[in-house]
C-alpha positions as CSV (number, residue, x, y, z in Angstrom):
1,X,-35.5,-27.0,-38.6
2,X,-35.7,-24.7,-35.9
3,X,-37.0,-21.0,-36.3
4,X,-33.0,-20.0,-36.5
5,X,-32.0,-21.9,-39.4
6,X,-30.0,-20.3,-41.8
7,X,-29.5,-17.0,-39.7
8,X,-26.8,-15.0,-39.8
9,X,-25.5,-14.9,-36.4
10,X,-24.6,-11.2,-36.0
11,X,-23.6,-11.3,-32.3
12,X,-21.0,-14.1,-33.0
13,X,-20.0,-12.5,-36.1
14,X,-19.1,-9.3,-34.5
15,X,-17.3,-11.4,-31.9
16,X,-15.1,-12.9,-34.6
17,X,-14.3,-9.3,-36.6
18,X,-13.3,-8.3,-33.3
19,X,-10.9,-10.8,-32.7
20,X,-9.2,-10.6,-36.1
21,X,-8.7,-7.0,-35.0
22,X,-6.8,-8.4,-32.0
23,X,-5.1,-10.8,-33.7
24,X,-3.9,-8.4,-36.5
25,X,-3.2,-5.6,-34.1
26,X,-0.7,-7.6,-31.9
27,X,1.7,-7.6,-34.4
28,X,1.1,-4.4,-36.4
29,X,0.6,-0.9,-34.5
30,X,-2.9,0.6,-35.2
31,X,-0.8,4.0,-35.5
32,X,0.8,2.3,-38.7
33,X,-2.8,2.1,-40.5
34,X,-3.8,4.5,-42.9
35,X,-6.9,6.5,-42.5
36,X,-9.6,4.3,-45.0
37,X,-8.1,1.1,-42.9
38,X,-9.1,2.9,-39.7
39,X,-12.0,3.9,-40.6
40,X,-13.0,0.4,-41.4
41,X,-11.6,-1.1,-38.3
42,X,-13.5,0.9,-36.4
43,X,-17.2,0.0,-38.6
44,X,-15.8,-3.8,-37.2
45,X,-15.7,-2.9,-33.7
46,X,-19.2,-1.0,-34.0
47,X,-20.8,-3.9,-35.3
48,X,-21.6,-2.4,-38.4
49,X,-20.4,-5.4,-40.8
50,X,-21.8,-4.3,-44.1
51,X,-20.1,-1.0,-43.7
52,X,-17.1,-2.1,-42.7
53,X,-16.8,-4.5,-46.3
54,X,-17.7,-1.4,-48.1
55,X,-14.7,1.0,-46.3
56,X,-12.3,-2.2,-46.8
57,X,-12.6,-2.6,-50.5
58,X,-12.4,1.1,-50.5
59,X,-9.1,1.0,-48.9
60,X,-7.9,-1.6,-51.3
61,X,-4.9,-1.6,-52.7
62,X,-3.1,1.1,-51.0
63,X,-3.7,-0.7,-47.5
64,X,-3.5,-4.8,-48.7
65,X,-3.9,-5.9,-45.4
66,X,-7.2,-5.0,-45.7
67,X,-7.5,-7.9,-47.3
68,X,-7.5,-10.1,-44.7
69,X,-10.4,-8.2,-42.3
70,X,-12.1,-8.6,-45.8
71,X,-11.2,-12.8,-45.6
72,X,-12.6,-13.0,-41.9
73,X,-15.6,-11.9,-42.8
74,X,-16.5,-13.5,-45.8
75,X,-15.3,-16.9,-44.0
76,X,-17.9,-16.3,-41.5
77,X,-20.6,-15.9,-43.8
78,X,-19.5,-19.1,-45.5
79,X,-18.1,-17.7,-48.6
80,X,-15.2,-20.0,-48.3
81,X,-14.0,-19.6,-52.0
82,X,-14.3,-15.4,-51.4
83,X,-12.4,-15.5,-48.4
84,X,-9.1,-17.8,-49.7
85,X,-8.8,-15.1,-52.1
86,X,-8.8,-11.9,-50.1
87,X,-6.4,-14.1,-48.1
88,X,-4.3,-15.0,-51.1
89,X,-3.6,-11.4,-51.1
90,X,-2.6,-10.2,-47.8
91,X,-0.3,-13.5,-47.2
92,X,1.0,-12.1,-51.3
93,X,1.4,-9.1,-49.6
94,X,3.1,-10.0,-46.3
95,X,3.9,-13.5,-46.5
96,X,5.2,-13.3,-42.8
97,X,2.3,-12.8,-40.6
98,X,1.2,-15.5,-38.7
99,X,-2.4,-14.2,-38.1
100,X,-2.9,-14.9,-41.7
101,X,-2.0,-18.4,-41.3
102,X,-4.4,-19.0,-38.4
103,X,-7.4,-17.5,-40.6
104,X,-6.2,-19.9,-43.9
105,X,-6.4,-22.9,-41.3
106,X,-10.0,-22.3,-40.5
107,X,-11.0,-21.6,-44.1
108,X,-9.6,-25.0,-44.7
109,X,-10.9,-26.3,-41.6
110,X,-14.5,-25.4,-42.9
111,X,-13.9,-26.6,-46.2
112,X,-13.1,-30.4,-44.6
113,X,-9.2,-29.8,-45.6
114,X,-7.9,-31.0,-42.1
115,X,-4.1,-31.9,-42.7
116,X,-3.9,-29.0,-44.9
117,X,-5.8,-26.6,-42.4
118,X,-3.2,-28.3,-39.2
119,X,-0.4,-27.1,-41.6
120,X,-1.7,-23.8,-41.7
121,X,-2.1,-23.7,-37.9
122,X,1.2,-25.2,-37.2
123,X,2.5,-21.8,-39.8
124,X,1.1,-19.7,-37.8
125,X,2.7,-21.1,-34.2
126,X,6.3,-21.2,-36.3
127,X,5.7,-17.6,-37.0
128,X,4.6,-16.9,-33.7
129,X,1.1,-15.8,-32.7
130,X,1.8,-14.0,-28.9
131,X,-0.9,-13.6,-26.8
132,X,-3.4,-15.9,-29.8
133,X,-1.0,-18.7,-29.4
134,X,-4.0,-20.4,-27.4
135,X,-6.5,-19.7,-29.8
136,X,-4.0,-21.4,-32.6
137,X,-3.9,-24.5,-30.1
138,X,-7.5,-24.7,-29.9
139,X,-8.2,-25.0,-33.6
140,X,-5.9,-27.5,-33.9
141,X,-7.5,-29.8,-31.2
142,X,-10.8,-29.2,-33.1
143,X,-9.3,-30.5,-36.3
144,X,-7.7,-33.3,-34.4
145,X,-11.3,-34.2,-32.9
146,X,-12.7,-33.8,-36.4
147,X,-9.6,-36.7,-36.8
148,X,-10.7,-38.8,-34.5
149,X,-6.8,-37.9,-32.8
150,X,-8.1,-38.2,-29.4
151,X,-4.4,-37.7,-27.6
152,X,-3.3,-35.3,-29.6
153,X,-6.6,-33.2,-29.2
154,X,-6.3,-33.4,-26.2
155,X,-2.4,-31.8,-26.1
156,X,-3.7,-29.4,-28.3
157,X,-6.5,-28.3,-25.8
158,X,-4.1,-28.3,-22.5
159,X,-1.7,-26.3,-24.5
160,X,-4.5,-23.7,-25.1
161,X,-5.6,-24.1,-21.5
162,X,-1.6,-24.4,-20.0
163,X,-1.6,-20.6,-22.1
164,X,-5.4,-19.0,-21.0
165,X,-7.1,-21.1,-18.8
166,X,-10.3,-19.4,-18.9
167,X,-10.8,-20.8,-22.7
168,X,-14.1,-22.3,-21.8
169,X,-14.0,-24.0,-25.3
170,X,-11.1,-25.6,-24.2
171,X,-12.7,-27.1,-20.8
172,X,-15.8,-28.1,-22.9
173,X,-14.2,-30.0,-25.8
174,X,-11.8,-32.0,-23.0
175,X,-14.6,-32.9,-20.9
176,X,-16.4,-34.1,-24.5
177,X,-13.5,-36.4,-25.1
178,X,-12.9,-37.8,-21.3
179,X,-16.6,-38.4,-21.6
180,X,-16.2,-40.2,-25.0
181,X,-13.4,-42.1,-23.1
182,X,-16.2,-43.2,-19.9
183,X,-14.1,-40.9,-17.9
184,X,-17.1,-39.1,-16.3
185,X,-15.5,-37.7,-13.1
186,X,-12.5,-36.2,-15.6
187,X,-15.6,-34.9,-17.8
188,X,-16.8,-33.2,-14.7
189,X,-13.7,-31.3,-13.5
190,X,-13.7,-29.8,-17.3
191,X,-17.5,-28.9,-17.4
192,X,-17.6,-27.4,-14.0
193,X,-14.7,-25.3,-14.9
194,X,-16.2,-24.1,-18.2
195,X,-19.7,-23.3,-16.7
196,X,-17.7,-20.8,-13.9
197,X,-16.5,-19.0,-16.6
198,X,-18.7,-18.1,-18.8
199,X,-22.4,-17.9,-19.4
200,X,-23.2,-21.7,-20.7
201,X,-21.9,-22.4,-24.0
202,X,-23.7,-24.2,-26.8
203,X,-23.4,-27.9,-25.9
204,X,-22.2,-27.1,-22.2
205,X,-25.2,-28.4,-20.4
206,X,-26.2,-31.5,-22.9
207,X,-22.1,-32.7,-21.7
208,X,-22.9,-32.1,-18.1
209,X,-26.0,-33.8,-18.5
210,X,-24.4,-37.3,-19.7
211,X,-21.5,-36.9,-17.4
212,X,-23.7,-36.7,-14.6
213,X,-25.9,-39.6,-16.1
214,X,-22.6,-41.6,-16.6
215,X,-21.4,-41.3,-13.1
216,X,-24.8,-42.2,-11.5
217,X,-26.4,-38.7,-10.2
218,X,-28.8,-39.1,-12.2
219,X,-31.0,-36.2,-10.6
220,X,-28.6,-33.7,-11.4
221,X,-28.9,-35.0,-15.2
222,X,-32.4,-34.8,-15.1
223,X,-32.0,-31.0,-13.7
224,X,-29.3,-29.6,-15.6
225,X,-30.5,-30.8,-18.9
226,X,-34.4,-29.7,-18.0
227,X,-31.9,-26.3,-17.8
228,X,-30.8,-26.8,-21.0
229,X,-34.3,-27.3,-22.7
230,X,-35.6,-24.4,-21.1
231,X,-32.7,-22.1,-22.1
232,X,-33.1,-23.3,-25.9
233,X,-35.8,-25.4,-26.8
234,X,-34.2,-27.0,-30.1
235,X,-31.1,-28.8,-28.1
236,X,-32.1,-32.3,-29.5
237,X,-29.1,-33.6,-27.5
238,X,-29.9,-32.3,-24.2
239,X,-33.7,-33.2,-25.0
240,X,-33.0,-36.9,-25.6
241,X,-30.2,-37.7,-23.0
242,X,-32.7,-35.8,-20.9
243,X,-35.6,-38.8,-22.2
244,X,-33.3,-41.7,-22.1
245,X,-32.4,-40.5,-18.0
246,X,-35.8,-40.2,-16.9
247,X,-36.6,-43.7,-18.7
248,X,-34.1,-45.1,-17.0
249,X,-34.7,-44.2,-13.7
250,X,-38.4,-45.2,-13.9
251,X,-40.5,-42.0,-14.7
252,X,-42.2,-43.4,-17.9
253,X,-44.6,-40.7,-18.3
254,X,-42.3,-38.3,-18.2
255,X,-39.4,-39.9,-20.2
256,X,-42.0,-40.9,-23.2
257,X,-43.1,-37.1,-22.9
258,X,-39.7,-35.8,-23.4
259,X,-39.0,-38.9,-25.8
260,X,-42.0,-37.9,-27.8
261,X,-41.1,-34.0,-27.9
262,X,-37.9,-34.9,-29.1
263,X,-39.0,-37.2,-32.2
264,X,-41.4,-34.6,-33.2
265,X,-38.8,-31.6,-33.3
266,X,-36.8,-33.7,-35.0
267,X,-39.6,-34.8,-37.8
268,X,-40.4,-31.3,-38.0
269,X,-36.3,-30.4,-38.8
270,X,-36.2,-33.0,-41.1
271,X,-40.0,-32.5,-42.8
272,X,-39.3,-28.9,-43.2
273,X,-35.5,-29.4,-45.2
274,X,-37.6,-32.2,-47.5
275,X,-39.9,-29.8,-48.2
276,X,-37.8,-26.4,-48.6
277,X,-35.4,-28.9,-51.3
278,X,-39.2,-29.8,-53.0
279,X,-40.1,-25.8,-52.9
280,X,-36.4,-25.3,-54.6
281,X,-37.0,-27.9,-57.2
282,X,-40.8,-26.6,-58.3
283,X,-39.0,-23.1,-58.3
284,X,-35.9,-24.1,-60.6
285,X,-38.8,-26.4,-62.7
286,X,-40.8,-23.3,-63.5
287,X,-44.0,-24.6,-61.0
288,X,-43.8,-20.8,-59.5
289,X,-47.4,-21.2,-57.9
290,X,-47.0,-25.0,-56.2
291,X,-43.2,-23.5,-55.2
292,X,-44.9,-20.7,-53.3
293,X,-47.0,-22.6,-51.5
294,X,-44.3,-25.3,-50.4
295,X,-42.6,-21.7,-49.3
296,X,-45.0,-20.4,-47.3
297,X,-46.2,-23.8,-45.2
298,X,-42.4,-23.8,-44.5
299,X,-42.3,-20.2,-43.6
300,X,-45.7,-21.0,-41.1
301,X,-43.0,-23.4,-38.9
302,X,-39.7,-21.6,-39.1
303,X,-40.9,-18.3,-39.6
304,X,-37.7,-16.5,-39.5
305,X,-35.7,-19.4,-41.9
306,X,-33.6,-16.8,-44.3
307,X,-33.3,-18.7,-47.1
308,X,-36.8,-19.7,-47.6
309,X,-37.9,-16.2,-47.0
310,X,-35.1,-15.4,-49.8
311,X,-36.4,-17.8,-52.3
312,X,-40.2,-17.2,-51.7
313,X,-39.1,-13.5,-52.5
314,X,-37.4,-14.5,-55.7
315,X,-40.7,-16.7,-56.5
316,X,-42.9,-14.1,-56.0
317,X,-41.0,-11.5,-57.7
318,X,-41.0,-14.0,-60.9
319,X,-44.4,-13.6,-60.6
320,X,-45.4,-10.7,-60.9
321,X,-46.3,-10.2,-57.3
322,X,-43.6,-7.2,-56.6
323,X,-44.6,-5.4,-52.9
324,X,-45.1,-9.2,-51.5
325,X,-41.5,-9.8,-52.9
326,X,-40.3,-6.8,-51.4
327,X,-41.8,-7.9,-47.8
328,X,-40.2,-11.2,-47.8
329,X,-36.9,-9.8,-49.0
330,X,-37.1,-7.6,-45.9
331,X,-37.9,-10.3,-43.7
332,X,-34.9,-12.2,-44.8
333,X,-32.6,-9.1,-44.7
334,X,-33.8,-9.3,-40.9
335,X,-32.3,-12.5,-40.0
336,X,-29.2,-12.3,-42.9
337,X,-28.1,-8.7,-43.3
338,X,-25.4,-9.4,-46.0
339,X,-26.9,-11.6,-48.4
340,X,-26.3,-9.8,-51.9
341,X,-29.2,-12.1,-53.9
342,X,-31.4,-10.8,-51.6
343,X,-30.1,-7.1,-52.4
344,X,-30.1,-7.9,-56.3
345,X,-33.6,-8.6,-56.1
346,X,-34.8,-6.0,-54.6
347,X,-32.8,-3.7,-57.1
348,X,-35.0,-5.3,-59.7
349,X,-38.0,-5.5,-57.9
350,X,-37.4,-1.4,-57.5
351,X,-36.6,-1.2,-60.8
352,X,-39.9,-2.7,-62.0
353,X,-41.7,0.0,-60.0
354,X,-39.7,2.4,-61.5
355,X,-38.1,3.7,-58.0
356,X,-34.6,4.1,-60.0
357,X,-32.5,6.1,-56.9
358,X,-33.4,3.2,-54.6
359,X,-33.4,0.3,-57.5
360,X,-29.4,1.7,-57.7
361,X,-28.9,2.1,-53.7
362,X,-29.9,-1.6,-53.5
363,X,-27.5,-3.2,-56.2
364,X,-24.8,-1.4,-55.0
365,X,-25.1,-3.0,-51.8
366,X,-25.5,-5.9,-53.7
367,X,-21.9,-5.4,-55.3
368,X,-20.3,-4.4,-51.8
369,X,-21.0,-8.1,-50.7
370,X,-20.3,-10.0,-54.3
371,X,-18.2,-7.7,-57.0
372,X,-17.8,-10.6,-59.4
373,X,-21.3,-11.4,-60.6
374,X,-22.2,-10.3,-63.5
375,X,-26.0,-10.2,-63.4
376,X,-25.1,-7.5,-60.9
377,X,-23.2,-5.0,-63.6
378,X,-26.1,-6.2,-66.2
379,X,-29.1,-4.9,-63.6
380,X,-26.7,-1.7,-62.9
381,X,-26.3,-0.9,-66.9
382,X,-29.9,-0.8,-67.1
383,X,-30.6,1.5,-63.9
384,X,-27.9,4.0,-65.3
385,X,-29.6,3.8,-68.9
386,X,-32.9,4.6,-67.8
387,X,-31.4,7.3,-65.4
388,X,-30.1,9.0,-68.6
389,X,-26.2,8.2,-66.9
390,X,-24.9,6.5,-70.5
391,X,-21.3,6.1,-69.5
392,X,-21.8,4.6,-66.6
393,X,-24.1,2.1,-68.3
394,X,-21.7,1.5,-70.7
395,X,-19.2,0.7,-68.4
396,X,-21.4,-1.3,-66.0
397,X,-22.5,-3.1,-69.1
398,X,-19.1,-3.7,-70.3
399,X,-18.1,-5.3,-66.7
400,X,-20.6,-7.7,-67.1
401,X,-19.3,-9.1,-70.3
402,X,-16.0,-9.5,-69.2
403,X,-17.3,-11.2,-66.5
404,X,-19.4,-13.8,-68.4
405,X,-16.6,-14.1,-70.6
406,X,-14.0,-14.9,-68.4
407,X,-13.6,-19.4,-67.9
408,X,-15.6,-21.1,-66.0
409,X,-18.0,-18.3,-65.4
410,X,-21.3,-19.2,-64.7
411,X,-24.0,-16.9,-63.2
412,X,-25.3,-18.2,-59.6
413,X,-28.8,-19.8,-59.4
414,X,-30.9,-17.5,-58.5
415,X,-33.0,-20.4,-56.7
416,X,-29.9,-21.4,-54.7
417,X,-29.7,-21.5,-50.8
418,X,-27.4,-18.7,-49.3
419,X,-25.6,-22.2,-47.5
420,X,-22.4,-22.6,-49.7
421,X,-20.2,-25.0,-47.6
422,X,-20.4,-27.7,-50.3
423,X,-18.7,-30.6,-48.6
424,X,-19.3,-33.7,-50.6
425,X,-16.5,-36.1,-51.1
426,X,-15.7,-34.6,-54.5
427,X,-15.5,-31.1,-53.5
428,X,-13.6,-31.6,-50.7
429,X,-10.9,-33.4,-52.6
430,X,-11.1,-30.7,-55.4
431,X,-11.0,-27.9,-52.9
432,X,-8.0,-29.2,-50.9
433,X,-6.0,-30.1,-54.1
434,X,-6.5,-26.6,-55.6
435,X,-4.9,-23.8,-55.4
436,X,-1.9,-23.1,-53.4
437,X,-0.4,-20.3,-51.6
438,X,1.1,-17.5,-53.4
């Protein structure tokens, strides 16, 4: 696992937010929002995410299309399940706006619901998407790859292209699938013009690097993919095309080198997801101590992993060991700003030091990001009570039971991993048979 796992990617996310902003704003006049949706539109376009999902619940319900700003964000932290129901109610709301169904076909996309996710992409074309209509066309060749549908993907991507042809995406996933097809020179053309547009994507130079292999330039292989190593160290792909080309052409010192490097990465990834599952499983079995030390040889390799930091937190705060708690806590916040377990905890690990005003600031960040769990309303009851503020720990308190109450409910493990794209077989079919639009 490389020292990026589970992060957060804040620059992408802020790429994404920005775009639904574009997409909603194409059809709907920014004049026509009122002041608590502006004011959260523009925490979006700062960059300032966690704000921005506090100032859109407070503009809830007197501006309902906040509620599908609030669906794009929780679909790019992975909160699949949150984000079909913030979008359940903007498309309840305006049933007509065909932004809404390009955002329902990438929840479904994620979830592994392609035909239903295409349906939701072909919605939003009916409707009409205007200047996103190539963006629309590029999801659906990625559901189509997904598929297997090489000719239509391939429509789909020279529809997006035939609309903006500087969608580098586009270039890249055609020259994937001529390469796919031993069309190397067609790979090429697609590559080259992805690379002149933007700086290189992810998976740009690993492509180039087998197209060149495939079309026997070799040497430029061998460069371009030494490129791609030095730019990011864990591309596996580019490293072992990279080994395989230098085998192949006769340098056997270097090819087992860069064949070597690339087995060892890749025993490390898989070596350090064994063992963060084994620290889970001591956690959830009550072996705190042997859980913390799986934790921590994990944290020595992928120092900047989120969820273990997260769960070593959790671990140590279970035993007793409160500042260290708060320190990993911190460090996770680092790399995943808008992970409410990790705010939850530190609520309670303020709480046990009796720092009430900041025990209360950090569960209700907690509650900005997850409003329906009711550990969360339990914790805040207690801060109020000891705060001498008995209504509203009554009412906190009273929160959580109909919470717990309600079917179905069952409180989160608080050993879990922040990744909640569950996409066995059985999930997938449960998901994608569920609930319908409004």
């Amino acid at each position: 696992m490389n020292d990026g796992a589970g992060k957060f990617h804040h620059r992408a996310t802020v790429l994404f937010l920005v775009l639904l902003v574009v997409l909603f704003t194409s059809s709907i006049a920014l004049a026509a929002f009122q002041s608590p949706l502006t004011a959260a539109l523009d925490q979006l376009n700062r960059g300032n995410v966690f704000e921005a999902i506090r100032s859109l619940k407070l503009a809830l319900p007197e501006n309902p299309q906040a509620n599908f700003y609030l669906s794009g964000i929780y679909t790019r932290m992975g909160r699949y399940d949150t984000a079909y129901r913030y979008l359940s109610s903007a498309i309840q709301a305006n049933p007509t706006q065909a932004a809404y169904y390009d955002q329902l076909g990438l929840i479904r996309q994620y979830e592994g619901c392609r035909p239903e996710a295409l349906a939701a992409f072909r919605q939003a074309l009916t409707l009409g998407m205007k200047n996103e209509e190539a963006t629309v066309w590029r999801h659906i060749g990625d559901v189509h790859v997904n598929l297997l549908e090489w000719d239509k993907a391939v429509d789909a991507f020279r529809n997006t292209l035939r609309l903006r042809g500087d969608d580098a995406g586009a270039h890249l996933a055609l020259g994937r699938i001529y390469l796919d097809r031993n069309d190397p020179a067609a790979a090429l053309v697609e590559l080259h013009a992805a690379s002149a547009i933007t700086p290189p994507i992810s998976g740009l130079y690993a492509a180039m690097g087998r197209a060149y292999r495939a079309s026997g330039n070799p040497e430029s292989a061998i460069d371009v993919l030494t490129k791609a190593i030095a730019r990011d160290p864990s591309d596996q792909e580019s490293r072992y095309v990279l080994a395989q080309t230098l085998l192949a052409e006769g340098r056997a010192r270097e090819g087992r080198e860069a064949l070597r490097d690339y087995q060892q990465l890749q025993e490390r990834m898989t070596q350090t997801n064994s063992m963060f599952e084994a620290g889970v499983e001591r956690a959830r079995a009550g072996d705190l101590a042997e859980a913390e030390k799986v934790l921590r040889e994990i944290l020595k390799v992928a120092p900047r992993y989120a969820p273990a930091l997260q769960i070593l937190g959790t671990v140590l705060l279970n035993r007793g060991n409160v500042q260290p708690a708060l320190e990993a806590f911190r460090q996770s916040l680092s790399v995943n700003p808008l992970n409410s377990e990790t705010y939850l905890n530190m609520g309670a690990a303020y709480l046990r030091l009796g720092n009430l005003n900041t025990a209360l600031e950090m569960t209700e960040k907690a509650l900005v990001i997850e409003d329906e769990d009711a550990r969360l309303y339990n914790q805040l009851g207690e801060i109020y009570s000891r705060m001498s503020r008995p209504d509203q720990s009554r009412a906190a308190l009273a929160r959580a039971v109909v919470l717990q109450s309600a079917p179905g409910y069952q409180p989160p493990d608080p050993y879990g991993s922040e990744g909640r794209h569950r996409d066995d077989a059985a999930t997938v079919r449960q998901i994608c048979g569920g609930a319908s639009l409004p």
